[in-house]
C-alpha positions as CSV (number, residue, x, y, z in Angstrom):
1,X,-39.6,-86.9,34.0
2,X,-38.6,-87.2,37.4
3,X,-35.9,-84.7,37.2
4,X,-37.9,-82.3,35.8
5,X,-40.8,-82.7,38.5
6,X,-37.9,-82.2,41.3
7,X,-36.3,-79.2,39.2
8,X,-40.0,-77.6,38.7
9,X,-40.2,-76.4,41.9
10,X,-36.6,-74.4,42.0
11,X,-37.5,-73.2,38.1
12,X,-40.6,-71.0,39.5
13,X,-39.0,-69.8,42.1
14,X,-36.2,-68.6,39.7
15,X,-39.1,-67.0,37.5
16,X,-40.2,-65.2,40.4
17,X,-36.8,-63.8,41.7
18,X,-36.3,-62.3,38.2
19,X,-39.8,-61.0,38.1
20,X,-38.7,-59.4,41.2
21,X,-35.5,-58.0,39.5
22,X,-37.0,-56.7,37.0
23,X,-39.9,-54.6,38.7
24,X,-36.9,-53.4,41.2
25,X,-35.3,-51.9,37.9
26,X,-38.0,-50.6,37.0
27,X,-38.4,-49.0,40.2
28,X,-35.0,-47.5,40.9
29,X,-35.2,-45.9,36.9
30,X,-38.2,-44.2,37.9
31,X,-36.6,-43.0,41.0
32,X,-33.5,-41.8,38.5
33,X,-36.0,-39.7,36.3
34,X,-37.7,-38.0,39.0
35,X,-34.4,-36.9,41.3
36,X,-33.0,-35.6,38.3
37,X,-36.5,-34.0,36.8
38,X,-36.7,-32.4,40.8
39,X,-32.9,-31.8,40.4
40,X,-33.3,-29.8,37.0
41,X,-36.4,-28.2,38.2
42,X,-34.1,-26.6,41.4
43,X,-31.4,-25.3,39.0
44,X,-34.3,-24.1,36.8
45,X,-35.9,-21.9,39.5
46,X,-32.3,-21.0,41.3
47,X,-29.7,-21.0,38.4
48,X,-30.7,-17.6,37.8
49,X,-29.6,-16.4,41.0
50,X,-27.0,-18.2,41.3
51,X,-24.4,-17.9,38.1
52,X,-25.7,-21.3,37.3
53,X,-26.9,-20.3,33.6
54,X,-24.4,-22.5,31.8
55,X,-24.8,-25.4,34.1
56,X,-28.5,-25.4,33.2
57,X,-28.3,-24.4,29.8
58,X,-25.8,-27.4,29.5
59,X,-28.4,-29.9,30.7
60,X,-31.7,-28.3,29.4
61,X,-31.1,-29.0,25.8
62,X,-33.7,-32.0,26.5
63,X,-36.2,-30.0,27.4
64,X,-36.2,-26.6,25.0
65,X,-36.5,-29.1,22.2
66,X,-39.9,-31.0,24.0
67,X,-40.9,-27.1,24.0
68,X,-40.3,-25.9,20.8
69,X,-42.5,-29.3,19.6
70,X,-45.2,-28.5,22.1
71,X,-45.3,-24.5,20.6
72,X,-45.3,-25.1,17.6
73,X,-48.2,-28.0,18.1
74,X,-50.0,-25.1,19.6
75,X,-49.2,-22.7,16.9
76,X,-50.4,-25.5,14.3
77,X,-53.6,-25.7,16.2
């Protein structure tokens, strides 16, 4: 019993530093998502002018299949 009350103290600090690490994750993957939702949105607006077509056809196969469920919700509706 002893050992455990000395250990307690180390354990919830533990708990803490890997609720910690985990929020950070959490944090930084969000961070990931929007840079490359900004990223996409640049080669969206200047792939066009730039020979970039392929580039963001390549990478925007995520996104025309989000759109073709969102038209055809609308053309359901």
């Amino acid at each position: 019993m002893r050992t455990l009350d000395i250990l307690r103290p180390r354990l919830q600090r533990l708990h803490r530093l890997g609720e910690r690490a985990q929020d950070t994750r959490l944090m930084l993957g969000n961070y990931v998502i929007m840079a490359s939702l900004v990223g996409y949105s640049v080669l969206e607006g200047a792939g066009k002018q730039d020979g970039l077509e392929e580039l963001r056809d390549s990478i925007g196969y995520r996104r025309r299949s989000r759109r073709r469920r969102d038209d055809a919700a609308r053309g359901a509706s």
